[in-house]
Every structure is written in structure tokens, then in C-alpha cells.
C-alpha positions in Angstrom: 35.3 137.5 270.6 37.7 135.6 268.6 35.9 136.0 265.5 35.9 139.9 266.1 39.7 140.0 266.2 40.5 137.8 263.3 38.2 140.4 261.2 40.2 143.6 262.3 43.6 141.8 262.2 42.0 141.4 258.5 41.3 144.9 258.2 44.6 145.9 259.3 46.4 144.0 256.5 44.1 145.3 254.0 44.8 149.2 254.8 48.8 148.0 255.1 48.6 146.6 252.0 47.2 149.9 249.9 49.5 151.9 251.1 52.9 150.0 249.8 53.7 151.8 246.4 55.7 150.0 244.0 56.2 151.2 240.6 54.4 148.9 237.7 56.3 148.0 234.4 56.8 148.8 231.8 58.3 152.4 233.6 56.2 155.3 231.5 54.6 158.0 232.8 50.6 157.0 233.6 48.3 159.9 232.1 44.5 160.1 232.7 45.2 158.5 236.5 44.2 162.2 238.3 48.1 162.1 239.1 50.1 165.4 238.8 52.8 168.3 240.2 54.4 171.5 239.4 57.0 173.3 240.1 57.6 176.9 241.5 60.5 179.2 242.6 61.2 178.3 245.6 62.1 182.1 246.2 59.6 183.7 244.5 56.9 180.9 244.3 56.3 181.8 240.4 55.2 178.7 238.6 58.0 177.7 236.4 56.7 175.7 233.2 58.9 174.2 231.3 62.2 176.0 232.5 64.8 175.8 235.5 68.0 177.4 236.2 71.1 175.8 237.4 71.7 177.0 241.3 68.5 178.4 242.1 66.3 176.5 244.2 63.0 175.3 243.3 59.6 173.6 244.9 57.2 170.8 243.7 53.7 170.7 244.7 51.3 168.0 244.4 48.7 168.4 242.0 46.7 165.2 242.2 42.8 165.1 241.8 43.3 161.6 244.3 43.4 162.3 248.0 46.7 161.2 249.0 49.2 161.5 252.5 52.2 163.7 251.6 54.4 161.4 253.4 53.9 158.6 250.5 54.3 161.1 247.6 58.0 160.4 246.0 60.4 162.4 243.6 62.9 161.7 242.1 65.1 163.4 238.9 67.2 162.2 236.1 67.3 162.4 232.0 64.3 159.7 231.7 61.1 158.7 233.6 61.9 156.8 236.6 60.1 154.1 238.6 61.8 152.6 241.0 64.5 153.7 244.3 61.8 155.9 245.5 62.8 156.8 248.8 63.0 160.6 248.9 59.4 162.9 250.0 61.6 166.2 249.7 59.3 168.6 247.7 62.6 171.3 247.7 66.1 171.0 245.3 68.3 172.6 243.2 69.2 172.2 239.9 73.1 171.4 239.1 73.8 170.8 236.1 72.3 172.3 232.4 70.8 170.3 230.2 67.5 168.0 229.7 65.8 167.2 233.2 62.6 164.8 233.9 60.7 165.2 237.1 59.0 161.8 238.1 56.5 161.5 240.6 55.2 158.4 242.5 52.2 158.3 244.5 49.7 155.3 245.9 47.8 153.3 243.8 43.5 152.6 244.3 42.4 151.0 247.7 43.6 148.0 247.2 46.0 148.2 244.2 50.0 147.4 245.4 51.2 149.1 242.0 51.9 152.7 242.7 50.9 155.5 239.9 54.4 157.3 238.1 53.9 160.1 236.7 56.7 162.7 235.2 57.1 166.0 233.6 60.2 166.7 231.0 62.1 170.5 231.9 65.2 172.2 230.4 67.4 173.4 233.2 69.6 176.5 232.2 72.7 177.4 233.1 73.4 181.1 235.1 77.1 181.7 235.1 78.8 184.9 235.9 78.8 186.9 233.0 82.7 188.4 231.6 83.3 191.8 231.1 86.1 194.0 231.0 86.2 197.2 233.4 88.2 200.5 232.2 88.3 203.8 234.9 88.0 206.4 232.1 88.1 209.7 233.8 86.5 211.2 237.2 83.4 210.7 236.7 82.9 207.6 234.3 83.9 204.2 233.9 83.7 202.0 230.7 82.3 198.6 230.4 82.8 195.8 227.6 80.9 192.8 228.1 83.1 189.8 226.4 80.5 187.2 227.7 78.0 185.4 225.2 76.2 183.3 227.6 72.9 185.7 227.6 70.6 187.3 225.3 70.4 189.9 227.5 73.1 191.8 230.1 72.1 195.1 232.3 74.9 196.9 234.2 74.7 198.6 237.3 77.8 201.0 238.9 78.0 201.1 242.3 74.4 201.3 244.2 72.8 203.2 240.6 69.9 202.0 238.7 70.5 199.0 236.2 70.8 200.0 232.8 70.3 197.3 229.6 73.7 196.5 228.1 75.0 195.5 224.7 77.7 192.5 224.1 80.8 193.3 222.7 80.2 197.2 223.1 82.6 199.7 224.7 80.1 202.0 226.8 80.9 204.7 229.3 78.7 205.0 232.0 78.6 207.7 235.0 80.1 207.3 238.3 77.6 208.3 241.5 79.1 209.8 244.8 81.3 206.7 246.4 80.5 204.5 243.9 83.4 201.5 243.8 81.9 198.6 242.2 80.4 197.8 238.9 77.9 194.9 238.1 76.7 193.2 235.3 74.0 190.7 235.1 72.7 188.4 232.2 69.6 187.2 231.6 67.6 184.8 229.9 64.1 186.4 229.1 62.4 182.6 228.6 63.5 181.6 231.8 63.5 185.4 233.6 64.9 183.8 236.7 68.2 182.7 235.3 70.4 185.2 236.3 73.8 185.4 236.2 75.9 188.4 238.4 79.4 189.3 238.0 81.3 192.3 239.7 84.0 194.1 240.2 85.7 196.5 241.8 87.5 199.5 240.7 89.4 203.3 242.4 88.2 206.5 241.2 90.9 208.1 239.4 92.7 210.8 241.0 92.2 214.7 239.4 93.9 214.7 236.1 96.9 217.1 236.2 98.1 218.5 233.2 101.9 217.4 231.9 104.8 219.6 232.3 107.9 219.7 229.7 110.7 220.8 231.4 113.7 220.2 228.9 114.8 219.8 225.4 118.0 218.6 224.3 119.7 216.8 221.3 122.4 214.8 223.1 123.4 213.2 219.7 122.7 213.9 216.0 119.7 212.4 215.2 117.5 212.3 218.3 115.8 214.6 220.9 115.5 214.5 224.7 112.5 215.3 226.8 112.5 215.5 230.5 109.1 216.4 232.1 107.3 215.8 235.7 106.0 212.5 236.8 103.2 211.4 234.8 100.1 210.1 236.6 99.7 205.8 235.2 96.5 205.9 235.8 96.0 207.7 232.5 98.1 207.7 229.1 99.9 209.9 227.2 100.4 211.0 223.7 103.7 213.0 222.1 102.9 215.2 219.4 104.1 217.7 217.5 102.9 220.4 215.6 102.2 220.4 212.2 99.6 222.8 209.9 96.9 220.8 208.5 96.6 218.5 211.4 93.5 217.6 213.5 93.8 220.5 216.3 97.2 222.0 214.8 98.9 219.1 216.4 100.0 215.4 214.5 100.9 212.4 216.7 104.5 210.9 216.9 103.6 208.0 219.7 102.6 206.9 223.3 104.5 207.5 226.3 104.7 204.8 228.9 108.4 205.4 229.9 109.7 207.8 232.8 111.6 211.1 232.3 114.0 211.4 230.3 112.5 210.1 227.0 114.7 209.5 224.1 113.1 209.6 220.6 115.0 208.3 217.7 114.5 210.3 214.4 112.3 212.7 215.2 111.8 216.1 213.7 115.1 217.9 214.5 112.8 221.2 214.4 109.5 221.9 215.5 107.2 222.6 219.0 106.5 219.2 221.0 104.1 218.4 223.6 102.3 215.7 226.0 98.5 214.9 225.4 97.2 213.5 228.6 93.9 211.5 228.1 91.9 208.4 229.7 92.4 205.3 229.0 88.9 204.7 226.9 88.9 203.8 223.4 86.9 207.2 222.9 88.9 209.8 224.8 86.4 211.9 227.2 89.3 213.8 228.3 92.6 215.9 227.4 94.9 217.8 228.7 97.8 219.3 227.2 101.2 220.4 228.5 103.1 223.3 228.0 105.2 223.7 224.8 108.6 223.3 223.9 110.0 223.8 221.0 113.3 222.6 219.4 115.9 224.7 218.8 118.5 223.8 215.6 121.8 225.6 215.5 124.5 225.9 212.2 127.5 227.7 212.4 130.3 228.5 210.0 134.2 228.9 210.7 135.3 232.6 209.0 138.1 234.6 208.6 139.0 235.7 212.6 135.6 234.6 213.2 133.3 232.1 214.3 129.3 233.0 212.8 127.1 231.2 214.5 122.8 231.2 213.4 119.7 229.8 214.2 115.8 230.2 213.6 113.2 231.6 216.3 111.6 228.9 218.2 109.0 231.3 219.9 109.8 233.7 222.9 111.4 233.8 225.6 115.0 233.8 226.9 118.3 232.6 224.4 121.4 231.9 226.2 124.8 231.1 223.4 127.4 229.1 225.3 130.5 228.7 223.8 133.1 226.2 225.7 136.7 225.7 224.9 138.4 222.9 226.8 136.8 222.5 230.1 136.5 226.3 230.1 132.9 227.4 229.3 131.7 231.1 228.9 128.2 232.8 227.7 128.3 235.0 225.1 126.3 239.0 225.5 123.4 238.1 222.8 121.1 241.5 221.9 117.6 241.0 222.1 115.5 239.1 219.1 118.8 238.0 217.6 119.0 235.0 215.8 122.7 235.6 214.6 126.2 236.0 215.9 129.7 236.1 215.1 132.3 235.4 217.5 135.5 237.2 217.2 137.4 236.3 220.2 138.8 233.0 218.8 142.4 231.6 218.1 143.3 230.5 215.3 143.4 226.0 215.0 141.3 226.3 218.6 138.0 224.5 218.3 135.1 225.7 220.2 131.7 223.9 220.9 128.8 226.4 220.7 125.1 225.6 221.9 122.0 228.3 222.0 119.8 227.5 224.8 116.0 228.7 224.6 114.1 229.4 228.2 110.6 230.0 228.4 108.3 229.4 231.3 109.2 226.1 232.9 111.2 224.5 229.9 114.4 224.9 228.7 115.3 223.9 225.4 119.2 223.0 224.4 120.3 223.4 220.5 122.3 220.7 218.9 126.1 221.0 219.7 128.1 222.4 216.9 132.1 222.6 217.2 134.3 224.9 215.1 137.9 225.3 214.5 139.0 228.5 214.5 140.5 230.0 211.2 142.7 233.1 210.2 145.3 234.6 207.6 146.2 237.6 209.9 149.8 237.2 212.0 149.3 236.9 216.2 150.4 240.1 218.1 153.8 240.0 218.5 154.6 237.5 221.8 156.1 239.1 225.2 158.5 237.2 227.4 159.5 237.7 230.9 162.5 235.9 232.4 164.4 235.5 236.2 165.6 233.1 238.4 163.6 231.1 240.6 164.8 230.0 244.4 166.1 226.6 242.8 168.4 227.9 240.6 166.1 227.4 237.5 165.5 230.2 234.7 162.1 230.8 234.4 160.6 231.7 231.4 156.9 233.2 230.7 155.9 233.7 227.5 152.3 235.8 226.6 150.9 235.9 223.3 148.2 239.2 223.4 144.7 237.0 222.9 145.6 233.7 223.1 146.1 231.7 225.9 146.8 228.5 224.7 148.1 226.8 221.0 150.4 228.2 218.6 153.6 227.1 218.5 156.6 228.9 220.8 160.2 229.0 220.0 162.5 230.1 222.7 165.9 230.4 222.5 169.3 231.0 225.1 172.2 233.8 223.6 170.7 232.3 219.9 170.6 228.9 220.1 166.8 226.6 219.6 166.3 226.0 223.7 162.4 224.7 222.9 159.5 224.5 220.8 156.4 224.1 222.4 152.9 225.4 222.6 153.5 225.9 226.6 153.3 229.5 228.0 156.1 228.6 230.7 159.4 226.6 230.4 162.4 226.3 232.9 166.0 226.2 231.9 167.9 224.3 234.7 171.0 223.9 232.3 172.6 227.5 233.4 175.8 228.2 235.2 175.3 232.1 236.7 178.8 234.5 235.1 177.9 237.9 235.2 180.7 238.4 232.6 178.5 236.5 230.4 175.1 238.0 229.2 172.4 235.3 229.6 169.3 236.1 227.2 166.1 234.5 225.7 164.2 235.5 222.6 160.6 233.6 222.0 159.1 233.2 218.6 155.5 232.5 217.6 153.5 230.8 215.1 149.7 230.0 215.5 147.7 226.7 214.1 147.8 228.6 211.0 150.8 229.1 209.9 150.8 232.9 210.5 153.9 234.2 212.2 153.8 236.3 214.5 156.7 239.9 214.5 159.6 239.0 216.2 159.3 239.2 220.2 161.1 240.8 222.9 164.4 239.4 224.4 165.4 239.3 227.6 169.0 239.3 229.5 168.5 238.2 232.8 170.6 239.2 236.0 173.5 237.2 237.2 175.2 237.7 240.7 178.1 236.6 242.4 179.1 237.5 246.2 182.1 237.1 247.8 183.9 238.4 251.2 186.4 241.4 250.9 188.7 240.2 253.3 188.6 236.6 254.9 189.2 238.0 258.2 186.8 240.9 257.5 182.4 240.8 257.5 182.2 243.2 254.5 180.7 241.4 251.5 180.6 242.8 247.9 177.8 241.3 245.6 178.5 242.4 241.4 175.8 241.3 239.3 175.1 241.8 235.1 172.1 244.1 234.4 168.8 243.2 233.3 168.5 244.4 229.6 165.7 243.7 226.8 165.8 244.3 223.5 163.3 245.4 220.7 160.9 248.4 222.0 161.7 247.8 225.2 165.8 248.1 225.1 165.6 251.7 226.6 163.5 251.1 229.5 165.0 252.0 232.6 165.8 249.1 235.5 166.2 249.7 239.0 167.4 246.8 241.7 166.7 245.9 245.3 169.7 243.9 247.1 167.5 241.1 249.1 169.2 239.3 252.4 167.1 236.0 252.0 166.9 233.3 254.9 167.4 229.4 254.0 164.0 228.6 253.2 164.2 231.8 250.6 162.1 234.1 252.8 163.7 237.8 252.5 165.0 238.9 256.0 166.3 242.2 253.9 165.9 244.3 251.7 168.2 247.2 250.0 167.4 249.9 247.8 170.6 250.2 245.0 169.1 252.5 242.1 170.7 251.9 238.8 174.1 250.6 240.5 175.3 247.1 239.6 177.8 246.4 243.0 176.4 246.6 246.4 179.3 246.4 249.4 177.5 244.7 252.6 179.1 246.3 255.4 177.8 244.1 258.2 176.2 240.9 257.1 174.2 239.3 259.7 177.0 238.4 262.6 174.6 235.2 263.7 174.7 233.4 260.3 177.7 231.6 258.7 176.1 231.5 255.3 174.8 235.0 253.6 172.4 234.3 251.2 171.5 237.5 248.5 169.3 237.8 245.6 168.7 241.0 243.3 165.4 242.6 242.3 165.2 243.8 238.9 162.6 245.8 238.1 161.9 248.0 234.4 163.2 246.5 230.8 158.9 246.9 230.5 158.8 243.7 232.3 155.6 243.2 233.5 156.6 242.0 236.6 160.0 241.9 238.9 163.0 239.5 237.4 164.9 238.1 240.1 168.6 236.8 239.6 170.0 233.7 240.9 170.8 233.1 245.3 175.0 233.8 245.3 175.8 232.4 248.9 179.0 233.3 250.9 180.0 230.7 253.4 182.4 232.3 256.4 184.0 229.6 258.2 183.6 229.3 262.0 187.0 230.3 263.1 188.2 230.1 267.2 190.7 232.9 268.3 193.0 232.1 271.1 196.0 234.0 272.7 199.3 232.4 272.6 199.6 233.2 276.3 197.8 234.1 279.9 198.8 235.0 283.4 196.7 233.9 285.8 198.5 236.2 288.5 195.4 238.0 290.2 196.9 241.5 289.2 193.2 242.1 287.0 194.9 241.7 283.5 195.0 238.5 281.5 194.1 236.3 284.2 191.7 233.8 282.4 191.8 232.1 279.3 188.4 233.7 276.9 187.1 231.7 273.6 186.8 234.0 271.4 186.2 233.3 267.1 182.6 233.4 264.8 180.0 231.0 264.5 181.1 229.1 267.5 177.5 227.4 267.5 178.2 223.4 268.2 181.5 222.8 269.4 183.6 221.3 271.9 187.3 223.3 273.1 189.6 220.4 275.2 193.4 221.6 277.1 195.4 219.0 278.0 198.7 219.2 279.8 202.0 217.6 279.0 201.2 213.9 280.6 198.1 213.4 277.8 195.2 214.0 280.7 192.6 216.9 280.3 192.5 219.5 282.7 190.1 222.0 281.3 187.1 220.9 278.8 184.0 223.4 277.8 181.0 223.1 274.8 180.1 227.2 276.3 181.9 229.9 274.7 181.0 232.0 277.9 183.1 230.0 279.8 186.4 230.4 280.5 190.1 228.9 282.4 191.8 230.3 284.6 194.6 227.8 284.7 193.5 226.0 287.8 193.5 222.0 287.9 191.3 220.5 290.3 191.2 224.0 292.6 195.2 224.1 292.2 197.3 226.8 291.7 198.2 227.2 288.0 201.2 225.6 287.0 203.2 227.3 284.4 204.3 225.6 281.4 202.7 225.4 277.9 199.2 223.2 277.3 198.2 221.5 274.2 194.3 222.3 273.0 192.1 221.2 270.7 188.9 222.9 268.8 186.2 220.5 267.1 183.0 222.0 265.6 179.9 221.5 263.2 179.4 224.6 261.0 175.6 225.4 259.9 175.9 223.9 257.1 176.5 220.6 259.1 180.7 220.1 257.9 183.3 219.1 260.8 185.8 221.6 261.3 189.3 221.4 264.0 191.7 223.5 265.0 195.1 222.6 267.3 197.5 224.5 269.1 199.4 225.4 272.5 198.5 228.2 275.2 201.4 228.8 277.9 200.6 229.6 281.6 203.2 232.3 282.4 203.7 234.0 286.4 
């Protein structure tokens, strides 16, 4: 019994002992021992020579002619043959790295051999990076691809879910865009390793529908350069400004890119000629164009001439032409006939300068000339100048001159009974430096001379009306107003005059108004009994004055004034019982009586109101009273009066 168990304890060690597998020195690979493995895809279980690729997994299996358990079969990887640190049985990995790569297997020895059999293979792992390429949206409907990447021999593309096609390196290619396609992919390839594969891709947005460019306006804000404004452009494709020139490829020549927003300045460009806007993708070989409308430039000259501005320009295709001419702030358009491209512009004064631009419409663009400013210029004398003259409501001699055709410069002399009053270019002047005497003729000539030099015929004068006003009788309410007449000289000295007696209020407004013919005195019967000052101004009309001259306001101030008796008899027999305030104007006063001891016994601010001599419900006392009259007038001055009343049975 104890023999058998020593033999199997024997056996046990034996079999223990063959399978311990130890590498033998020195560490080469052992050929001719029935050792051996490949390796396959691990995805596609093709047998894979000589070749790997970095990232893609891959499987060894044993090939050993020795039967052998697959739990003592070892791998291991590095740059050389390995033979020792075997402690790894998986048959699966993946490469990491590129480069030189020895496979070394280890597997049991003979029954009975503690040495272990190594045996390796040399591979080349290659690398499978994502190629580079550069992505361009074209146009609806194709896309262009550059591949930049020189990592493969060989690169395919494929857009979206559409077949891949073989690519070239470093080749700008257009390729067709299928319904919903958004992506684009290109793989390289290494056809002696057809399993390292590298995939890059990206994404990209159909363009929107092209839409062709629209000029809207031409202008040439300075001398030298031309403005366009147009419509938004659309940045997903570019744009080209050109202009046209015979000769050129497609009638058109190229002046740049444009990349900036409306308006777009251009610095020396052709001052004449038709622009417009190329829209095309943005591939090196355009697949598509679309042009905008034309405009064309529009180049105005102009020349000052006798009396007259002429003013020219050439055709720049059809449409509308609109000639502005602006003076001051003031512009105007001038009547232009059909197909003209000329014009002369008499209405001008002389040393004026006018700006002048031709403006050419046509379909949704407007094209605006170059500005071109002339100064008027003339050897014929202005019409002869007419002057009107009157008082205004301040006392002021108003004077309006009018030179037939001109509005504005020159040069205006005016002068007062001969004597230099102003020289100015102004149509209106006042003259506050007058003192009204209707004994003494007032008159104003005008002169005129334009920016010439040319002197214009002597003008009309003008004598204006003077008034005076004053009370017949300082006890009375008849006025008499005597005023100068209103007389002009030259070719209108004969023209006849007719005037208008106005009653005017204080603020000026007229509260009357008298019809006096030819007549130069006017006697006021019954001025207005409520007002203390009369205020009158005369209407002259005729002396071919264009309009009514109006003399100067002649006031007449009436004093308030308070009547009393000397006497009453407060008696009861019905006849000069009471005491009555009677006088004019008695608007803000206050009437006081006061008896012989210095105390007030009758006091009133009511000119309805009256005394009738009793003191504190007493009988009236005869003897004579002291009173005393203080007002304010209308025009605001203090006025009093004193005296006595006596209180007789």
C-alpha cells in the first residue's frame, strides 16, 4: 500500500513538473520546434500577415503542430523577441502605437523538459488617423472638397448617406448634394494594409436659394469716388463689382470683391460707366452667377454764361432724368423735355451760386450726378427796384424794397429826404430815427446794384403819411386829425391815393374805420365817450403801392375832469336837493366832503352816488364844505382836484 502511494505521489510531480514553462537563454525565437500563431482581424477574422493597424483590434491563434492546453500558451508584445514575464493567455489586443511590433509566443516544452519553447513573429503596425480636408458649400446642390491630408495613398469621399467615391489629395472637387444630405466623409486608406482606415467628417447647411443682387443707388458724394447702396447680400455666397467695358470676358471687367454692407464707397473708380454685382459661390471654379440689375453713372459739367447757367450731360441708358438745382437751403426741379441731355437755366441772379445735380431713375435704381455749383454771371442792368414804405404800430418806418427777379443779393441803397440811410443787400429795413411833422415831407428812394456791378434805373420814392390829432376845444369831444399825403415819385407820381381814418384800440386792433376820399383833415365829432386816450391811424392806399401804407398812431389824451356845483339846497322842494358827481373818465377815484372841524361827513369811490347834505341821518346844516377829488387816469397818472360846496336853505 505504501509502495503504491509513493509511486503516484511520483507521478504527480512528474506531470507538475512538464507543465512549468520557463523561457531558455539565450532569448531567440526557436524554429523547427512545431511551435507557431497568426494573427487575424478580430472584426473581420482576415488573416493579417505582416501588417496591423493602430486602433483596430486583432486575434492570435495558435498554430502549433504540439498538442498543447490554451491555458499555458503566453503572449506578449514589444520591439524584440521576448522570453520572460509571461503571465498573460489573452489571444485578443489592440495595437497603439505605429511602428515595428514583434509578437512572441511561449508554450510548454517536451514531457519532461522545464524550458518552455519562444517563438515570435516580426509585424509593422500602421497608423489610421483621421484624414484633413477642407469643406466649401458651393451652391444648392454641391459641395467642394480639398483633401489637405498626406497620411494615405488613397482617400474616398462620401456626402451624406451617397456612395463613396475615390478622391485625389490636394484637389478641389465638387461633388453632388442628395436629398437631406448634411455631412461629408472622407476616408484614407492604405491598400497594403486594406484594414487601416482612417474616417474624418464633417458637417455642413445647404445653402439657401441664391437671390439675385439689387442696386438701388448711385451717387458721387465727393470728386473722385462713387456710392452704391443695394439690398442685403446673402454671406453665404460672394460677390464681385464690375463694370462694363467692350472687349471684356462677358462685356463686363472686374473692379473687386464685396464683403462690406450697403453703402459701399469705392475710391477712384470710373467716374462714367454701367456697374453691377456678380453673385457667385464660393468655389474656386464658380458653378454659379447671378447678376444684378444695372446702374449706370451719370457725369454732369456745366458752364456759367451770359444771364444763364448751361448745364450738359451724356445718356446713361433710359429711363427717368430729374435736374435739381438748389440755391441756399431752397431746392427746386427744373421742367427737362424728353431725351434731353442739355439745358440752360435762365432764371438766375447775377453773383448767386447755384448747385445743380441730374438724377437718372430706372427700374429700382436711382443714379445721382456729381454736384456742380455755378455763380451766376451777367452784363445786363436788374429791373428797376420798387419800394413800399408806412409806419408800423411801434412807431418805426418800414421799408420794403423788391427787385423784379431776384429775391436775394445785390446791393440796396436807401435813402431818407436824400441823405445815405443804408446799404445793404436786405429786402426790408426799419427807420426808428423819425419824429412824425406833417409840415415836413418824409420820403425814401432805394437804389440797386447786383453782384455784378450792373446798376440798376433809378427806383421809385416814396413820401410816407404823417398825422397829428388834437382836441378842438379842451372842454369839447370833437377831435381834428391833419395828416401829409402819401406821394411817390417816378412813374408812379400821378397815381391817385385815397385814405381810411382808423380808431385803433391799445393793443393796435382797429375798433373803426372811416372812409375820407382824397381829403387830408378828418374832424371826429364824437370820439369814443368811454376812453380817455383816442388812438387814430390813416390808411393810404394808391401812389401804385402795392399794398396799403399806414401812417404813424397820433394819440389824444383828455384828462379825467370832476364837475361840481358851487352850491345845493337840500330843501325837499324837488330841485337841487342832492349833491350829483358829474365830469369824464371818472373810472378809479375817490370824492371826500369834510366840514369845517377837519372830520368827513360824506365819502364815495361810485359816481352814481350822491349827498344830500345829511350827517349821520341829520338835518343838513348849512354852511360851506371843503372837498377833495383823487383819481388814476387810464393811462395809470394821479390826478386831484379841491374845492368848497355850500349847503344853502
Amino acid at each position: 500500500m505504501k509502495t503504491a502511494f509513493l509511486l503516484w505521489v511520483l507521478l504527480l510531480a512528474g506531470l507538475l513538473s512538464s507543465s512549468v514553462v520557463r523561457a531558455q537563454a539565450p532569448c531567440v525565437s526557436q524554429t523547427g520546434t512545431g511551435a507557431a500563431f497568426d494573427v487575424y482581424d478580430a472584426a473581420t477574422g482576415q488573416l493579417l500577415p505582416k501588417l496591423l493597424c493602430v486602433g483596430r483590434p486583432v486575434r492570435l491563434r495558435n498554430r502549433s503542430t504540439r498538442p498543447l492546453d490554451p491555458a499555458q500558451i503566453y503572449y506578449r508584445q514589444g520591439p524584440t523577441t521576448i522570453c520572460t514575464g509571461f503571465t498573460d493567455t489573452t489571444t485578443t489586443f489592440t495595437p497603439t502605437a505605429a511602428g515595428p511590433l514583434v509578437i512572441t509566443q511561449n508554450t510548454q516544452g517536451e514531457a519532461g523538459v522545464s524550458q518552455g519553447v519562444i517563438f515570435s513573429k516580426p509585424y509593422e503596425v500602421l497608423a489610421a488617423s483621421a484624414p484633413t480636408f477642407e469643406l466649401s458649400v458651393c451652391s444648392p446642390g454641391l459641395v467642394q472638397v480639398t483633401i489637405t491630408d498626406t497620411s494615405y495613398p488613397d482617400y474616398f469621399v462620401q456626402v451624406g448617406t451617397g456612395p463613396r467615391v475615390p478622391a485625389m489629395r490636394g484637389a478641389a472637387v465638387s461633388y453632388p448634394v442628395g436629398s437631406g444630405a448634411t455631412t461629408v466623409t472622407v476616408s484614407g486608406r492604405n491598400p497594403t494594409a486594406g484594414l487601416c482606415e482612417g474616417v474624418s467628417t464633417k458637417p455642413f447647411t445647404p445653402l439657401p436659394t441664391p437671390i439675385a443682387p439689387v442696386l438701388r443707388r448711385l451717387t458721387r458724394p465727393t470728386e473722385g469716388t462713387v456710392q452704391l447702396e443695394f439690398e442685403a447680400l446673402q454671406p453665404e455666397y460672394r460677390y464681385q463689382l464690375q463694370v462694363a467695358e467692350a472687349g471684356a470676358p462677358g462685356g463686363y471687367r472686374p473692379l473687386g470683391p464685396v464683403t462690406a454692407a450697403s453703402p459701399l464707397t469705392i475710391s477712384a473708380p470710373p467716374l462714367t460707366g454701367c456697374f453691377r454685382l456678380l453673385l457667385q459661390d464660393q468655389c474656386q471654379t464658380p458653378v454659379l452667377s447671378l447678376p444684378s440689375n444695372e446702374i449706370c453713372s451719370v457725369q454732369l459739367t456745366g458752364t456759367a454764361l451770359n444771364g444763364r447757367n448751361q448745364l450738359s450731360w451724356a445718356s446713361a441708358g433710359s429711363g427717368t432724368y430729374t435736374l435739381t438745382r438748389t440755391e441756399g437751403s431752397t431746392s427746386v426741379v427744373l421742367p427737362l423735355p424728353a431725351g434731353a441731355t442739355t439745358y440752360s437755366d435762365p432764371n438766375v441772379s447775377c453773383g448767386t451760386t447755384y448747385r445743380y445735380q441730374i438724377s437718372l431713375s430706372s427700374g429700382p435704381a436711382t443714379s445721382v450726378s456729381n454736384e456742380v455749383g455755378l455763380t451766376a454771371l451777367s452784363t445786363t442792368p436788374p429791373a428797376r427796384p420798387r419800394l413800399w414804405a408806412g409806419f408800423n404800430l411801434k412807431g418805426q418806418v418800414e421799408l420794403r424794397a423788391e427787385v423784379p427777379g431776384l429775391t436775394s443779393g445785390g446791393q440796396l441803397s436807401y435813402q431818407r429826404n436824400g441823405a445815405p440811410l443804408a446799404a445793404t443787400p436786405a429786402r426790408r429795413l426799419l427807420d426808428s430815427l423819425v419824429t412824425p411833422d406833417p409840415a415836413v415831407p418824409l420820403c425814401y428812394t432805394v437804389e440797386f446794384e447786383d453782384a455784378c456791378g450792373n446798376r440798376a434805373p433809378a427806383g421809385a420814392g416814396v413820401c410816407v403819411v404823417q398825422l397829428t390829432a388834437a382836441a378842438t376845444n379842451p372842454n369839447g369831444p370833437e377831435i381834428r386829425l391833419t395828416w401829409s399825403a402819401l406821394t411817390a415819385t417816378g412813374s408812379d407820381a400821378a397815381a391817385p391815393v385815397s385814405y381810411r381814418v382808423l380808431g385803433l384800440a391799445a393793443d393796435g386792433a382797429v375798433v373803426s374805420s372811416v372812409e375820407v376820399g382824397a381829403s387830408l383833415t378828418y374832424l371826429d365829432l364824437q370820439p369814443d365817450p368811454d376812453r380817455q386816450t383816442i388812438r387814430y391811424r390813416i390808411e393810404a392806399r394808391g401812389a401804385g403801392l402795392s399794398e396799403p401804407s399806414f401812417s404813424n398812431v397820433a394819440e389824444v389824451l383828455r384828462p379825467v375832469k370832476l364837475v361840481l356845483p358851487t352850491a345845493f339846497t337840500p330843501n325837499g322842494d324837488g330841485l337841487n336837493d342832492v349833491l350829483e358827481l358829474k365830469g369824464r373818465f371818472l373810472d378809479n377815484f375817490r370824492f371826500t366832503i369834510i366840514d369845517r372841524n377837519g372830520q368827513t361827513v360824506f365819502q364815495t369811490t361810485d359816481r352814481a352816488r350822491s349827498w344830500d347834505g345829511r350827517i349821520n341821518g341829520a338835518a343838513p346844516v348849512p354852511g360851506a364844505y371843503a372837498w377833495q377829488f383823487e383819481a388814476l387816469d387810464q393811462q395809470g397818472q394821479r390826478v386831484r382836484q379841491y374845492g368848497s360846496i355850500t349847503i344853502l336853505r
